[in-house]
C-alpha positions in Angstrom: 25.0 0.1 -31.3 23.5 3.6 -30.9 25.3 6.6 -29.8 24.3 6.9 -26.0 25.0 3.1 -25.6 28.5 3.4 -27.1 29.3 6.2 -25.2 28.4 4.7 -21.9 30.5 1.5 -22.7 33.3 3.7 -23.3 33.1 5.3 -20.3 32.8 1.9 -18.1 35.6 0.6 -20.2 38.0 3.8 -19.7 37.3 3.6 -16.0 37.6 -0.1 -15.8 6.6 -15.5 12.2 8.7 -11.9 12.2 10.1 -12.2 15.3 11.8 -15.7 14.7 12.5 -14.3 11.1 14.3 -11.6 13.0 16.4 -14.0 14.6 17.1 -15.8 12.3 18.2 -13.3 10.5 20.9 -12.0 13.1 22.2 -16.2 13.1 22.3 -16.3 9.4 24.9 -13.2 9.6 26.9 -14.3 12.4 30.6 -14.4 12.7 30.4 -18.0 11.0 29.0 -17.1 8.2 30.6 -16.0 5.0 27.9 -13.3 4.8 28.9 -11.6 7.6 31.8 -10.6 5.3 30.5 -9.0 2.7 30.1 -5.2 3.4 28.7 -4.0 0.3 25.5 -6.2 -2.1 25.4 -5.1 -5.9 22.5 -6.0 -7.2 22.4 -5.7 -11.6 18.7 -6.0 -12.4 18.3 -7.1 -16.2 15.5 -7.5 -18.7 13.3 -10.3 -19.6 15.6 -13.8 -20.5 14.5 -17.1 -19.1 17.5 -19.4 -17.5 16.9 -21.4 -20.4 17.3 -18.7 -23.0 20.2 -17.6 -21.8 22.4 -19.3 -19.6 20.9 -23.0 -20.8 23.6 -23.6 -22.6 26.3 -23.1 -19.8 28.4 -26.4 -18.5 27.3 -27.9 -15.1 23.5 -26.2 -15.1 20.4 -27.8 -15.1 20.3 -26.4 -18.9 18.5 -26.9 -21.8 20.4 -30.6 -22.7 18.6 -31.8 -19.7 15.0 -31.0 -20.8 12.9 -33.6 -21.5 10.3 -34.0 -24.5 7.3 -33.7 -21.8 8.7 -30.6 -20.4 9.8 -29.3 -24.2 7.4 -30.0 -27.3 4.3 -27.6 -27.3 0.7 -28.1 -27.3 -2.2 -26.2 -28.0 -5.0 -25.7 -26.2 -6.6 -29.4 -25.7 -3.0 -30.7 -25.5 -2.3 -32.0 -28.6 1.4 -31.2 -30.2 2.1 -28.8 -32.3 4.2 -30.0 -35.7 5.9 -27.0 -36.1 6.8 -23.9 -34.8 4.3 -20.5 -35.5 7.2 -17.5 -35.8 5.7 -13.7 -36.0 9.2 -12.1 -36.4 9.5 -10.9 -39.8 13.0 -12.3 -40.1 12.5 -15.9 -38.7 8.7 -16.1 -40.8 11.1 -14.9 -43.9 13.1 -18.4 -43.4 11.9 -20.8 -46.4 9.3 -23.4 -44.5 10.1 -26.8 -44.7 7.4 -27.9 -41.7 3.5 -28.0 -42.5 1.4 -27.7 -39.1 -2.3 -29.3 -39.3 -3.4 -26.0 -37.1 -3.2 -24.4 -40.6 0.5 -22.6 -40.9 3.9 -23.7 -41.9 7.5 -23.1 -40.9 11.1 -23.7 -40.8 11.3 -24.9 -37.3 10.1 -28.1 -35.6 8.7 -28.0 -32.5 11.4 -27.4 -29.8 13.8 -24.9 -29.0 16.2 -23.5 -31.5 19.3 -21.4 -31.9 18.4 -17.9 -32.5 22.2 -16.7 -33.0 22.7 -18.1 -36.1 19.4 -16.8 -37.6 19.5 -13.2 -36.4 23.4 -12.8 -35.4 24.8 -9.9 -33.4 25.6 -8.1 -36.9 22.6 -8.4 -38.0 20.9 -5.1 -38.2 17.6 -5.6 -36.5 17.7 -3.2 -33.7 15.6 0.0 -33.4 16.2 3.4 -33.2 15.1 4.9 -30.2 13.1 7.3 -32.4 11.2 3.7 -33.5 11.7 1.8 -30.5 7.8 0.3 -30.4 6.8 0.7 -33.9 7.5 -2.9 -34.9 5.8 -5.2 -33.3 7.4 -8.4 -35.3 11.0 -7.1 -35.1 12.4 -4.6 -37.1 13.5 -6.5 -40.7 17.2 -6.9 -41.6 19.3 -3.7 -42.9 16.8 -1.5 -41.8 17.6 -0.8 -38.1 20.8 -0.7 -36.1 23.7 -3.6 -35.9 22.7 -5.8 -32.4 20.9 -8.7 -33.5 17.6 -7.5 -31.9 14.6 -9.7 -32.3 10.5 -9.1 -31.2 9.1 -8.4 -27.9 6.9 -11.6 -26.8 4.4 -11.0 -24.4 5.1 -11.7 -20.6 1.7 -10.9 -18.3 0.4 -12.2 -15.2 -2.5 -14.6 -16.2 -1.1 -15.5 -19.6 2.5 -16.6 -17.7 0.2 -19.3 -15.2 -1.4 -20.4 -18.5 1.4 -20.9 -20.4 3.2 -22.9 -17.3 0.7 -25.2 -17.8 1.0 -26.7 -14.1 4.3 -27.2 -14.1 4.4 -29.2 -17.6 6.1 -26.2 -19.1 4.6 -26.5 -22.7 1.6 -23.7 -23.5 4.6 -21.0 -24.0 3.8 -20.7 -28.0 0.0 -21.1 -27.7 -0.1 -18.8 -25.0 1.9 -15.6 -26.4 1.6 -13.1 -29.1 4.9 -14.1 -30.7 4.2 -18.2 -31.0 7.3 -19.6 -31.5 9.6 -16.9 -30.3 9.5 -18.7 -26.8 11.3 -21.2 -28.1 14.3 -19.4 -29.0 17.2 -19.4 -27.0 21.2 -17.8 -27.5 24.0 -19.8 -27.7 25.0 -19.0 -24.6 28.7 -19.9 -25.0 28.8 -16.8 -27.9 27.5 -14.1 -24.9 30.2 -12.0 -23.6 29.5 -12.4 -19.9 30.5 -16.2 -20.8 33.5 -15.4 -22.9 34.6 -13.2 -20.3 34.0 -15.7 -17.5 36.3 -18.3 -19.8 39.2 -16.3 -19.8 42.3 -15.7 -17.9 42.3 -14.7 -14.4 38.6 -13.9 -14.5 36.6 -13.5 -11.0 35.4 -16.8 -9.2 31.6 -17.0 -9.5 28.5 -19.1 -8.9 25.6 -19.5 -11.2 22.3 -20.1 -9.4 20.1 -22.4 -11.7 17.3 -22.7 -9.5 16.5 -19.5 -9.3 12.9 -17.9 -10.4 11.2 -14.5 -11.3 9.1 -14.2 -7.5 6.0 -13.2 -9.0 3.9 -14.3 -12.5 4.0 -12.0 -15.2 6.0 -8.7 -16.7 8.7 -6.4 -15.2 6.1 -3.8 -13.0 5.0 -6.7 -10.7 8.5 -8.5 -10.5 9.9 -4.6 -9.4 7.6 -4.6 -7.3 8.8 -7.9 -5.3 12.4 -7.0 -5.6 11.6 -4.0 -3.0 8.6 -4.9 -1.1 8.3 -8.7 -1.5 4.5 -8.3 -2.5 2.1 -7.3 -5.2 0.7 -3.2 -5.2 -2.6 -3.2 -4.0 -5.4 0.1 -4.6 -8.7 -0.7 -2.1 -10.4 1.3 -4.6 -9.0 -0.3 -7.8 -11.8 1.0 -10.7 -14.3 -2.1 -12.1 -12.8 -1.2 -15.8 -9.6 -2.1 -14.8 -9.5 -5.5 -13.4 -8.7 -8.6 -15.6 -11.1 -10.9 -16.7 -10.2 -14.7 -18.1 -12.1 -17.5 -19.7 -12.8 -21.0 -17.8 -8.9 -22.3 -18.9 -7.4 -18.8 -16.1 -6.8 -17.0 -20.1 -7.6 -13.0 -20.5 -6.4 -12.5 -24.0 -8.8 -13.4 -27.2 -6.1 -11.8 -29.9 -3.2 -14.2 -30.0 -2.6 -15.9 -33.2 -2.5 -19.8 -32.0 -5.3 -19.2 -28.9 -9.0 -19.6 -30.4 -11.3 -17.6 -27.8 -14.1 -19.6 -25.6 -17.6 -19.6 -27.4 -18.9 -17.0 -24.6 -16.1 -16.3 -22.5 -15.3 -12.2 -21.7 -11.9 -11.6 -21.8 -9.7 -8.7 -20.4 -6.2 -7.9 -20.5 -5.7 -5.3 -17.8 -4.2 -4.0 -14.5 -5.5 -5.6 -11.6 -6.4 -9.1 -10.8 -9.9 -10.5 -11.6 -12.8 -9.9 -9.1 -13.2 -12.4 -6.3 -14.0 -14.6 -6.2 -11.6 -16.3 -8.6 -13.2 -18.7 -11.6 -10.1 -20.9 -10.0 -8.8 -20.8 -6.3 -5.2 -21.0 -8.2 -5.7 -17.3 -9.6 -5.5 -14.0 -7.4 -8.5 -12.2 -7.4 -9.0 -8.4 -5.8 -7.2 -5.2 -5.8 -3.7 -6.1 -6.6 -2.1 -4.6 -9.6 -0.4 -7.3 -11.4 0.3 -5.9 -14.8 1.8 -2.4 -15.8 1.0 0.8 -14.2 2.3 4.2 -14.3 3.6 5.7 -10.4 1.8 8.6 -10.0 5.1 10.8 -8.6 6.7 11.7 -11.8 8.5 10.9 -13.7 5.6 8.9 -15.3 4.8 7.4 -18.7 2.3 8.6 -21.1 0.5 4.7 -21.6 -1.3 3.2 -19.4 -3.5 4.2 -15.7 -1.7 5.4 -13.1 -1.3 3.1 -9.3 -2.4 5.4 -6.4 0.6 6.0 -3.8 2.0 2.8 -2.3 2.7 3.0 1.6 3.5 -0.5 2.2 7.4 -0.9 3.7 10.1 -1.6 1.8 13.7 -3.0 2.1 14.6 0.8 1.4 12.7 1.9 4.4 14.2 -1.0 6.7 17.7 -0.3 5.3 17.3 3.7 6.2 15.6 2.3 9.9 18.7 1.3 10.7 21.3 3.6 9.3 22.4 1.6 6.7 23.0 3.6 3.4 21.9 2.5 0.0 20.6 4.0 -3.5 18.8 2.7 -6.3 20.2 4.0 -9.3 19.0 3.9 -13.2 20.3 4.9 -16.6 18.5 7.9 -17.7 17.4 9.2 -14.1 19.1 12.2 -14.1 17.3 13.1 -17.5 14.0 12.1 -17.0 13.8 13.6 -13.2 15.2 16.7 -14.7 18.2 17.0 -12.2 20.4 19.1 -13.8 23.6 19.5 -12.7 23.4 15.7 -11.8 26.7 14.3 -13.7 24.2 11.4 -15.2 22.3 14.7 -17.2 22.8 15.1 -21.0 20.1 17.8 -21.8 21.9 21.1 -21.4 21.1 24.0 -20.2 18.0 24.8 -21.7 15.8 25.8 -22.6 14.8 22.9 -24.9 16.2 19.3 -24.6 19.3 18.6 -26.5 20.0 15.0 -26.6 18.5 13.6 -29.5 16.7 10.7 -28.4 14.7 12.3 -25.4 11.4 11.9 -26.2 9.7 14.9 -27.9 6.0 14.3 -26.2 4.3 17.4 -25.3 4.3 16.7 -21.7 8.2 16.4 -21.1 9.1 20.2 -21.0 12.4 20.6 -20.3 14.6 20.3 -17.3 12.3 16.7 -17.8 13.9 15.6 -20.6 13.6 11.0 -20.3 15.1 9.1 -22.8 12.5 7.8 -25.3 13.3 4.3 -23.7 13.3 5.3 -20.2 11.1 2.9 -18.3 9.1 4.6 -16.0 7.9 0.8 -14.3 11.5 -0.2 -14.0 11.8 2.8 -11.2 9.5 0.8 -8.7 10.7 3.1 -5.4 9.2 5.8 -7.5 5.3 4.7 -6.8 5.9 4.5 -2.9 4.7 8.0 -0.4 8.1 7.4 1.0 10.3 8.4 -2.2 7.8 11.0 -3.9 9.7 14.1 -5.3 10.4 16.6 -1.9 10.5 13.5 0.7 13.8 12.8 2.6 13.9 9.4 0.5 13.9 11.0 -2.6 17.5 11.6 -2.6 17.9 7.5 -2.4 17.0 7.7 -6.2 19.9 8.5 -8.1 21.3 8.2 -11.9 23.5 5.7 -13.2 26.6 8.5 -13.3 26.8 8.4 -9.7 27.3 4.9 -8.8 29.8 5.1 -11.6 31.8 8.3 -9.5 31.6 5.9 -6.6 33.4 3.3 -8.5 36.0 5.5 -9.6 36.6 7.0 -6.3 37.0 3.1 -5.2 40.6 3.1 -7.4 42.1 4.8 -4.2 44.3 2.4 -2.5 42.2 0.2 -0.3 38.5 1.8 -0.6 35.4 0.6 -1.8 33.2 3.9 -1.6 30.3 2.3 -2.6 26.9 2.2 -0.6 26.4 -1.1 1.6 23.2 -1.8 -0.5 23.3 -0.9 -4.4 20.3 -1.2 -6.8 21.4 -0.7 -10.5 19.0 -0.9 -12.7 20.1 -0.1 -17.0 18.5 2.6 -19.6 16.4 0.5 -21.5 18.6 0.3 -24.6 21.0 -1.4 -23.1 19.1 -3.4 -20.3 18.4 -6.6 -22.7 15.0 -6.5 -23.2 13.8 -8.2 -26.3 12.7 -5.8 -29.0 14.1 -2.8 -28.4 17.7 -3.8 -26.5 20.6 -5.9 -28.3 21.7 -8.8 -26.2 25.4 -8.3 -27.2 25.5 -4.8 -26.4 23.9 -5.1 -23.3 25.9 -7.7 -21.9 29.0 -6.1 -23.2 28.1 -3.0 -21.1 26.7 -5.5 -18.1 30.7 -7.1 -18.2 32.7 -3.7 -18.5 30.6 -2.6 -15.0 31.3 -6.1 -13.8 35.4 -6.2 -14.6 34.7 -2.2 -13.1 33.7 -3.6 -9.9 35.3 -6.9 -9.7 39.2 -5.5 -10.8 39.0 -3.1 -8.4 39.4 -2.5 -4.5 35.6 -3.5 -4.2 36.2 -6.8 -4.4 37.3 -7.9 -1.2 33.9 -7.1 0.4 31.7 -7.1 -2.0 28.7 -9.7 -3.7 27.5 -8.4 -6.9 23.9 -10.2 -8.0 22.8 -10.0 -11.6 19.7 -11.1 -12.5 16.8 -11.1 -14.6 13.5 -9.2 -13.6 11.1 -12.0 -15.5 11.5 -14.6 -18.2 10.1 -12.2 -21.0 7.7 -14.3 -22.5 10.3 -17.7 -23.0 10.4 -20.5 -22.4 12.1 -22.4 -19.6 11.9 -26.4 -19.1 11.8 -26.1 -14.8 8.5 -25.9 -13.2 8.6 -23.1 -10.3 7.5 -24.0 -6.9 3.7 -24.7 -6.5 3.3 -25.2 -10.3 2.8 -29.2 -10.3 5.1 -29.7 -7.2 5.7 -28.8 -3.5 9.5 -27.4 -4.1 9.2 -23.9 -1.9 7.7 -21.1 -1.1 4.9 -20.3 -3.2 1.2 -18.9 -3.3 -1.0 -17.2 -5.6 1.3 -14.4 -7.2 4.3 -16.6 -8.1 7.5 -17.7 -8.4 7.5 -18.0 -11.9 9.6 -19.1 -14.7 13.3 -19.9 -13.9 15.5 -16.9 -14.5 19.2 -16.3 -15.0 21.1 -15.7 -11.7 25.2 -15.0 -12.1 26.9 -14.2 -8.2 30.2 -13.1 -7.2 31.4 -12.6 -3.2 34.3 -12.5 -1.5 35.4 -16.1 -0.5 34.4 -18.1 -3.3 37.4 -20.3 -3.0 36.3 -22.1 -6.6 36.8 -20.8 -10.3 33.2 -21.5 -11.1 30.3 -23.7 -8.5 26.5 -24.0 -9.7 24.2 -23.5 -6.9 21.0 -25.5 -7.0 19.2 -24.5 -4.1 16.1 -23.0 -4.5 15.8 -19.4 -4.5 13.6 -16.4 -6.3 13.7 -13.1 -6.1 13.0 -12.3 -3.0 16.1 -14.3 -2.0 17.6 -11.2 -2.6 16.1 -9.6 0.1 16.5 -12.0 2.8 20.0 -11.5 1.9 20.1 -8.2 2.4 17.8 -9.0 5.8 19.7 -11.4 7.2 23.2 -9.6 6.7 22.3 -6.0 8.1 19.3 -7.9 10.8 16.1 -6.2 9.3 12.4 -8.0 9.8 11.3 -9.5 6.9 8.5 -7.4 4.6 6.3 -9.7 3.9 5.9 -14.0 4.0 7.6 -14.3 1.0 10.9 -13.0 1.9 10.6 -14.3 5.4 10.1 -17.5 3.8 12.8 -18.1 1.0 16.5 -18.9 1.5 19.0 -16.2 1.3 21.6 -16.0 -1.1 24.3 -18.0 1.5 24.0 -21.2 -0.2 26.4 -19.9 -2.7 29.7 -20.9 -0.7 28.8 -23.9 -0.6 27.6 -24.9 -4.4 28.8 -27.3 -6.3 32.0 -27.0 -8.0 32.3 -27.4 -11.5 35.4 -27.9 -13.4 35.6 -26.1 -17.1 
């Protein structure tokens, strides 16, 4: 665990149709329901783990013991099953093989999912530096990085996620990514803290939601996106360069090490969707930026083109329209913004940065002084007109340190002080994200904020939502809605892959209920709708379920 992350643990621990939608809205928040009770929504955004990946192994879930062979064993492209398993992580490929593939490799694992614990444990030290976050591509090999059991990044894009999907039959994971056989991975998920701490005494009552999907295809910029505007970015002007283009199969990537390109076929791994129309009526075609792009407010990242100024609404617009107070708040804010005497800021007074892992790229002079793993995409406000640097809404956009004064302000005798609507989103160390986050360490920060908010006078009013952003390239045995099946709302952007979805509210009168009603992300924000009576933003949103159905989930006894 590096420095920065150990220090913020420390800390945590130490303080331990519209109109009709409208309606409906006002109904689902009424005096009967339980949501009218809740007076302040957390909601913990996290990195790229699939349901299945994660939480599969917890008891009463549709988890992984319930996956069949169909939905399980992978095929390449003309369907036919793979014998083995393809790993590209330098520390699983290392593992003696003991499985000859007729595709032409071998390996140590057969084909279906696998226990990554045991292989690349929590002590195993396989984590970057922040210094060397990207500069290994198959994982960083044991004893020469940091203790946190840190594996590779797997891709997790917008056309190769509806490939790998495969309709619904859940099985073109491996021949579909960059990593192969990493998408079969998954934790044991009775090892992760955020289970052992849910297993002991006189923990909260909560609700798992395993039905519960990434809203749109793809990586963590278009997901963002949906989690505050319930629909894809969109430039009228989007350049020709940049759009995507896919082979015959919906595929835009020739370079993977199990896909063999079309004879013919162009291919184009970009930022917008393909030209209309389509080469299927299944893909999005036009101007809508589905994979990453840089906001053009700073702060900004140095890769990739930069998305013109959104101006579509968002749930932080309706929120402010009616009075109702909210923030989003990130690690590393304060730093990369350059607010200064922000208490989240940790480059001193100048006049060069002084934390040692800000990154030393000509363009960040300081006060701007981000964290070399500051995710510019995760900041999705940040590439709306509405919350450029100098607009009123700005000041909605605030570092990690100041949710945290809130909290502590909340140990007065009968006060929560936090903001009726909170968006937390992690520095990207410690936000779980395959590659360059621990899983251990982020969850162990991800509990102490949860025992933060849950031990103390917030509790009474207040439903905490922590989530996953997108499945990050795994694999998950549940078909989404619209992929081989009519199970909710759906259309050309998503849901996707089942994510993790972990719940706490005042008046969960059960230790521990699984909810299986459908839901995505965008359930989160007919939750916030329908408690504080805002229009919806966009058909999605009207469309889904809230998050209500969690008071009356199944109970399961541990």
């Amino acid at each position: 665990m590096h420095q920065m992350t150990r220090a913020r643990i420390a800390g945590l621990a130490a303080l331990c149709a519209l109109g009709i939608a409208v309606v409906a809205a006002a109904t689902s928040a009424g005096a009967t329901s339980p949501l009218s009770k809740v007076n302040h929504i957390v909601v913990i955004y996290e990195e790229n783990h699939s349901f299945d990946n994660l939480y599969g192994g917890w008891e009463g879930v549709n988890g992984r013991a319930s996956a069949d062979a169909a939905h399980t064993t992978q095929v390449d492209q003309a369907g036919a099953p793979y014998a083995c398993l393809k790993q590209m992580d330098v520390n699983l490929a290392a593992i003696p093989s003991t499985c000859t593939d007729p595709h032409g490799f071998s390996s140590a694992f057969k084909n279906t999912w696998y226990l990554i614990d045991p292989l690349i444990p929590p002590t195993a030290k396989t984590c970057p530096t922040p210094q060397k976050a990207f500069s290994f591509p198959n994982g960083v090999p044991d004893g020469q990085g940091l203790p946190g059991g840190c594996t590779r990044d797997l891709v997790h894009k917008f056309y190769q996620e509806q490939y790998q999907l495969n309709g619904g039959a859940q099985n073109r994971y491996m021949v579909g990514s960059d990593s192969a056989g990493m998408t079969m991975g998954v934790y044991d998920t009775k090892q992760l803290p955020v289970y052992k701490w849910l297993h002991s005494a006189k923990h909260p009552n909560y609700v798992i939601a395993d039905d519960f999907f990434q809203a749109a295809f793809g990586g963590s910029f278009l997901n963002h996106q949906y989690l505050v505007a319930a629909q894809a970015p969109v430039d009228p002007n989007a350049p020709a360069a940049q759009h995507s283009q896919v082979d015959p199969a919906g595929f835009p990537n020739r370079t993977y090490p199990l896909y063999n390109p079309v004879p013919g076929a162009t291919y184009k791994d970009s930022d917008f969707t393909v030209t209309c129309p389509a080469p299927s009526p299944n893909l999005a075609c036009g101007n809508y930026a589905v994979n990453t792009m840089q906001p053009s407010n700073e702060p900004s990242g140095l890769f990739g083109d930069k998305l013109v100024l959104q101006t579509a609404p968002t749930i932080g617009d309706r929120l402010s329209s009616k009075n109702v107070d909210w923030s989003w708040y990130a690690g590393g804010w304060a730093d990369a913004a350059g607010l200064t005497t922000d208490p989240g800021y940790t480059n001193g007074s100048g006049p060069s940065c002084t934390n040692p892992n800000h990154d030393p790229s000509a363009k960040y002079v300081y006060p701007e002084c981000p964290d070399l793993v500051f995710q510019y995409h995760h900041q999705p406000f940040n590439y709306f007109a509405n919350y450029s640097p100098g607009t009123p809404g700005r000041a909605h956009l605030q570092d990690e340190a100041d949710m945290l004064k809130l909290l502590d302000a909340s140990r007065k005798p009968n006060k929560c002080a936090l903001k009726p609507v909170t968006f937390y989103k992690p520095l990207g160390e410690e936000n779980d994200h395959p590659g360059y986050a621990s899983t251990t360490n982020s969850e162990l920060k991800l509990v102490h904020l949860l025992q933060f908010i849950e031990g103390g006078n917030c509790k009474k009013d207040t439903m905490v939502i922590v989530t996953y952003d997108e499945f990050g390239g795994q694999w998950d045995h549940v078909p989404p809605p619209g992929q081989g099946n009519n199970n909710g709302p759906h259309d050309q952007f998503g849901p996707g892959t089942r994510i993790p979805a972990l719940i706490f509210a005042p008046g969960l009168k059960n230790s521990f209920s699984v909810d299986s009603k459908e839901h995505d992300t965008t359930s989160i924000l007919a939750t916030i709708e329908h408690r504080y009576g805002l229009a919806p933003l966009s058909t999605r949103d009207a469309a889904v379920s809230d998050l209500s159905s969690i008071w009356s989930a199944k109970v399961v006894t541990k």
